[in-house]
C-alpha positions as CSV (number, residue, x, y, z in Angstrom):
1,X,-27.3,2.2,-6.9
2,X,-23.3,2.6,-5.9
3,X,-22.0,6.0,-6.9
4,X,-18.3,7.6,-6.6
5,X,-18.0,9.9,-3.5
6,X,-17.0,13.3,-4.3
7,X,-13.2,13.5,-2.2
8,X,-14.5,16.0,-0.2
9,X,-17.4,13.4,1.5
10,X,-14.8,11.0,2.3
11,X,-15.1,11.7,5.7
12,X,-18.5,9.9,6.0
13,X,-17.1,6.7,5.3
14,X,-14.7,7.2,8.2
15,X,-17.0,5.6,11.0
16,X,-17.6,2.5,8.8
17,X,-13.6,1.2,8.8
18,X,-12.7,-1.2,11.2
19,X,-10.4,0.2,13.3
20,X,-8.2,-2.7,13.1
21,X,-8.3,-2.9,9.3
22,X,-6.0,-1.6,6.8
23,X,-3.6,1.2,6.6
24,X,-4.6,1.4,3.1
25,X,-7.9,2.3,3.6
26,X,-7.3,4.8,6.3
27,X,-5.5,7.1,4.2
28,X,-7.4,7.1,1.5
29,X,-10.7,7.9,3.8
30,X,-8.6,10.5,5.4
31,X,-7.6,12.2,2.0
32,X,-3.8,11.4,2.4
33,X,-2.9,9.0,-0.2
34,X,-4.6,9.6,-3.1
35,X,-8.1,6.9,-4.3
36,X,-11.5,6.7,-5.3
37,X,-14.8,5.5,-2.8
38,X,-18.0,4.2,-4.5
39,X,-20.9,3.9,-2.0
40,X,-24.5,2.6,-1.5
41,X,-25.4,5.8,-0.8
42,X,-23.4,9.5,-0.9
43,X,-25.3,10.9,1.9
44,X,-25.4,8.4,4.4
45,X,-23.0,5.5,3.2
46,X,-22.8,2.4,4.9
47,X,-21.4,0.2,2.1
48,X,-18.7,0.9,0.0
49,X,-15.8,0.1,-2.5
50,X,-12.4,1.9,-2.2
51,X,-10.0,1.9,-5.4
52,X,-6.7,2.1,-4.2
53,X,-4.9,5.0,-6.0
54,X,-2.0,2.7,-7.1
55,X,-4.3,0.1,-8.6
56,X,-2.8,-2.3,-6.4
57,X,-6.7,-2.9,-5.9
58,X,-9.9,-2.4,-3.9
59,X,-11.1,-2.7,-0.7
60,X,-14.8,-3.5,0.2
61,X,-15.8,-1.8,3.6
62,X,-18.6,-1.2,5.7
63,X,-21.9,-3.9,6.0
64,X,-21.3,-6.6,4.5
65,X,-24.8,-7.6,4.8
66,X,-26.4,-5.0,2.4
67,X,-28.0,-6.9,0.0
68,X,-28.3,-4.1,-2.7
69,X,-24.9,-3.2,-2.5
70,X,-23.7,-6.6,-2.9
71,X,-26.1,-7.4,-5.7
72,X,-24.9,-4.8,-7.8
73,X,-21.5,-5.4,-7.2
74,X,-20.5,-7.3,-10.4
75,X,-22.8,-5.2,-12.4
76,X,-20.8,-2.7,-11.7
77,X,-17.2,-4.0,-12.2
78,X,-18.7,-5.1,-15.5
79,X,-20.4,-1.4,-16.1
80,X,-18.1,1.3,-14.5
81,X,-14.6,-0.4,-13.5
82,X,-14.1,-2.5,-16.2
83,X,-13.6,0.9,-18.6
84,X,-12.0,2.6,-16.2
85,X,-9.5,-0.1,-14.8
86,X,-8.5,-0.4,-19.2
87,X,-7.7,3.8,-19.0
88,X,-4.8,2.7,-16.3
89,X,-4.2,-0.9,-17.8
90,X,-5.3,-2.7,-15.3
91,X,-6.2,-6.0,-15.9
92,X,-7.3,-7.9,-12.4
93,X,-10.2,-7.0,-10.1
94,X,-8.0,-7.6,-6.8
95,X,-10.0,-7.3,-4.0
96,X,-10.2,-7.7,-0.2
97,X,-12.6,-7.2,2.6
98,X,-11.8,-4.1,5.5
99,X,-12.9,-6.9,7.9
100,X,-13.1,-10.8,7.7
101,X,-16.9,-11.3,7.2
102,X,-17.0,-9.9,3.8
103,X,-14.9,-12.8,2.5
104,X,-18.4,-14.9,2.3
105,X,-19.4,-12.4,0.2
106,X,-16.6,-12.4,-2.1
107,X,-16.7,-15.8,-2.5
108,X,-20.3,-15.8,-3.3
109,X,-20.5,-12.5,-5.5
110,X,-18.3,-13.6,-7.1
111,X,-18.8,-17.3,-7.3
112,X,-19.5,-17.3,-11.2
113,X,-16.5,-15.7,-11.8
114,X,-12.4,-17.9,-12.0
115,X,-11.7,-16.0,-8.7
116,X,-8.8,-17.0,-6.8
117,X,-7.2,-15.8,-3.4
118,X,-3.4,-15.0,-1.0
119,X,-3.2,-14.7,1.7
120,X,-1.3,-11.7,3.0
121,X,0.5,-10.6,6.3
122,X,0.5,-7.6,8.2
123,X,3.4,-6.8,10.4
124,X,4.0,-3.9,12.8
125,X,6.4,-3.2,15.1
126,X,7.1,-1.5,18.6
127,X,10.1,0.1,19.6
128,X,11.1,-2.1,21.9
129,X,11.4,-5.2,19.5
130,X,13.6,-3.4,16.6
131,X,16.6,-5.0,15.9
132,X,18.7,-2.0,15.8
133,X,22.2,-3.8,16.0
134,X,21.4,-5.8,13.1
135,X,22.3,-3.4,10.8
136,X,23.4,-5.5,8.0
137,X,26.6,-5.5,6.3
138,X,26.7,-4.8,2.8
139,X,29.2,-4.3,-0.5
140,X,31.6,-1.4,-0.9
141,X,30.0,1.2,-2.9
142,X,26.7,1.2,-1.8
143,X,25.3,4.1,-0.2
144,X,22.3,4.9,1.5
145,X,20.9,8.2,1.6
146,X,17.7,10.1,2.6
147,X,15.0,11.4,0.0
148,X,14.6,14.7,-0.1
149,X,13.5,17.2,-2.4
150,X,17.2,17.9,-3.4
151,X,17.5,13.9,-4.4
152,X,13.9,14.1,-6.1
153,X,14.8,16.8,-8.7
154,X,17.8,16.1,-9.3
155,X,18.5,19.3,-10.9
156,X,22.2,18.4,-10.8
157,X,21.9,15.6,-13.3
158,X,23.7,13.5,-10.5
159,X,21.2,10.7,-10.6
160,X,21.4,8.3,-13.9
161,X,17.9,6.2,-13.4
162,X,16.1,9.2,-10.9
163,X,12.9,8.1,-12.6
164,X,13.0,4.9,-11.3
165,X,12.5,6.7,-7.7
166,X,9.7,9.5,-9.3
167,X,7.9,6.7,-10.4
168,X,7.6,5.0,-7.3
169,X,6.8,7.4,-5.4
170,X,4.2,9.4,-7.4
171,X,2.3,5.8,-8.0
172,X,1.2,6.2,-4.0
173,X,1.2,9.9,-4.0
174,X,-0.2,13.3,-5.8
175,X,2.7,15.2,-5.9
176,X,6.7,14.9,-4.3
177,X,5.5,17.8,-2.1
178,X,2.6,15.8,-0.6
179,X,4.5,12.6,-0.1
180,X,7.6,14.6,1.6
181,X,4.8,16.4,3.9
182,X,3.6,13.5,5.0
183,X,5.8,10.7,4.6
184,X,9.1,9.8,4.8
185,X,12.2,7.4,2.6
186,X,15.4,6.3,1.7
187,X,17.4,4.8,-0.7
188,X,20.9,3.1,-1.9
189,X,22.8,4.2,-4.4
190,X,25.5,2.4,-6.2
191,X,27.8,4.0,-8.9
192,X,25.2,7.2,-9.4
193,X,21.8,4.8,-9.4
194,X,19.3,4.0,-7.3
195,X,19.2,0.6,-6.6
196,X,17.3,0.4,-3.9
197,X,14.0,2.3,-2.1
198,X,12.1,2.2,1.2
199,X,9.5,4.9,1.6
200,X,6.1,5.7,3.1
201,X,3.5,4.3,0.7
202,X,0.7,4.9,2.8
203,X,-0.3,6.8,5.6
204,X,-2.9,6.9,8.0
205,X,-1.7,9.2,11.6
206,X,1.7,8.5,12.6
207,X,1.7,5.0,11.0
208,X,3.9,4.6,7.8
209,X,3.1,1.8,5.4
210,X,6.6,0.7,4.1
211,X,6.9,0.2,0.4
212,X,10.1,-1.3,-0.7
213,X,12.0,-2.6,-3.6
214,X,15.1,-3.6,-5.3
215,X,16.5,-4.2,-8.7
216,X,16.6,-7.0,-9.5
217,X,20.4,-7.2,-10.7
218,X,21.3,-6.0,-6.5
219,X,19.0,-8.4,-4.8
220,X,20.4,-11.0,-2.9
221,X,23.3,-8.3,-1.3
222,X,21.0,-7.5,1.6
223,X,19.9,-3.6,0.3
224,X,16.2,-4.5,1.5
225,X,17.2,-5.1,4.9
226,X,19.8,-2.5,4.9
227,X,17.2,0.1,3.9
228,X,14.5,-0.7,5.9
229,X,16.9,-1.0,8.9
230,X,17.0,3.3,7.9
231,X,13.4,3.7,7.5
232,X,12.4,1.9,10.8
233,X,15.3,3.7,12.8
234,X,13.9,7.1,11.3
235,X,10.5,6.2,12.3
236,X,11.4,5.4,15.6
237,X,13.2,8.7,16.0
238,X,10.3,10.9,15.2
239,X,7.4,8.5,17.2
240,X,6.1,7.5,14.1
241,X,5.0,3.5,13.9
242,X,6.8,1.5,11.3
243,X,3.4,-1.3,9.6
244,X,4.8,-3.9,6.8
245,X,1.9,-5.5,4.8
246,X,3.3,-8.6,2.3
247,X,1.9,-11.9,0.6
248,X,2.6,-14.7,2.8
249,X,4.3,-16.5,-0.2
250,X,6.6,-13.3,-0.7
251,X,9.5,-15.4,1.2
252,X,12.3,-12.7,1.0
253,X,10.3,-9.9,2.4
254,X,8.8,-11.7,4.7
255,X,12.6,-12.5,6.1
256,X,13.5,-8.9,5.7
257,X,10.2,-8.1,8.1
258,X,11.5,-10.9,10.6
259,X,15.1,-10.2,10.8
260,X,14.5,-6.5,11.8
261,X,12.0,-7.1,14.8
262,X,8.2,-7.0,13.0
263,X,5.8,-8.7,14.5
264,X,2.8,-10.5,12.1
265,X,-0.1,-8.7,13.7
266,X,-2.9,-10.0,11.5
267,X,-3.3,-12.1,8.1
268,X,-6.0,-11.4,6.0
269,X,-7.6,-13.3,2.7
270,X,-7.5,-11.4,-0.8
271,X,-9.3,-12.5,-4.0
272,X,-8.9,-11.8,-7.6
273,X,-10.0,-12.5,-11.0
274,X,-9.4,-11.3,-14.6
275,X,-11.5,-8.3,-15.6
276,X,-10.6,-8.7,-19.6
């Protein structure tokens, strides 16, 4: 039987991540980012399914060789997911294994189902190999600043599109406080909008899982790089480790990774199928 982990357990699961694995899963085991576990069993788990607090999907962890965890896998997508994945709107079961055996068993689980896969990279880098003169030029007007609690109310009215940042942010974290606790961000601004944000989607010790994005009317003027360039050079300055995780087929920030000094550390193998 798989049953949701009260928060407060998540701590059991902690000896069954690979220790090479995901950021992702880290902090969510660690009570930092914000997710759900579902385990084979809530006092001594040693399979389990972690749901990403952003939807941006699950993670299977632990054996991959428990049989009556993986048999009751799709009955419970079908059962228990399905209903709540429609609360949020979800539509896709994304899903990807903590270490590379349970791909077989995706691919067989799920085997019945139109599943299809990515392939995605994972990029870290040491201080030694950042780019730091490569601080990219960009347009008059833009502007990039830190986000702070100041930025994030916006009391002031200063900010035309602030919920564009609020909404970012609180996707990956509980509250503003939380995610200025623990992580850290920036952003461009052009004619009183943000165009432009680099933050700490995820964190697991002093590694900072970079989540970034542009509008799409200012890409193409070099913001991303621009703005990571601030992140990184924060990080650095505080010893915190700077960890970039993109779809290999996501050209431009793949290029953005490259051109400020990350190194591809690992790839890994994600499936997905329709859950309507």
């Amino acid at each position: 039987m798989i049953v949701e982990l009260d928060k407060t357990d998540f701590g059991k699961c902690r000896k069954l991540l690979n220790e090479q694995g995901h950021l992702e899963a880290k902090a969510i085991v660690e009570n930092i980012n914000p997710g759900r576990i579902f385990v084979n069993d809530s006092k001594n788990p040693t399979s389990g399914l972690i749901w990403l607090g952003n939807n941006d999907g699950f993670i299977l962890f632990g054996s991959e060789k428990n049989d009556a965890f993986n048999n009751e896998l799709n009955h419970f997508i079908d059962n228990v997911i399905k209903s709540e994945a429609k609360k949020v709107q979800l539509k896709w079961f994304e899903v990807v294994g903590n270490h590379e055996k349970w791909n077989k068993v995706i691919e067989s689980v799920f085997e019945h189902r139109k599943i299809e896969s990515w392939i995605q990279r994972v990029y870290t880098m040491r201080k030694g190999d950042f780019k730091s003169n490569s601080v990219p030029a960009i347009e008059e007007g833009y502007r990039v600043i830190r986000i702070c609690n100041t930025l994030f109310e916006n009391k002031s009215n200063t900010i035309n599109n602030i919920e564009f940042l609020q909404s970012k942010v609180l996707a990956y974290w509980s509250s503003p406080e939380i995610f200025l606790r623990n992580g850290i961000g920036y952003c461009i601004l052009y004619n009183n909008e943000i165009v432009s944000v680099c933050f700490s989607g995820f964190v697991a010790g002093n590694v900072h899982c970079i989540n970034i994005e542009t509008l799409e009317a200012h890409q193409g003027k070099k913001l991303a790089q621009k703005v990571a360039h601030s992140f990184v050079k924060d990080c650095f300055e505080n010893h915190m480790v700077p960890y970039w995780d993109c779809m290999e087929m996501n050209k431009p920030s793949v290029a953005v990774a490259e051109n400020i000094g990350f190194k591809n550390e690992f790839n890994y193998t994600g499936y997905y199928f329709s859950l309507e």
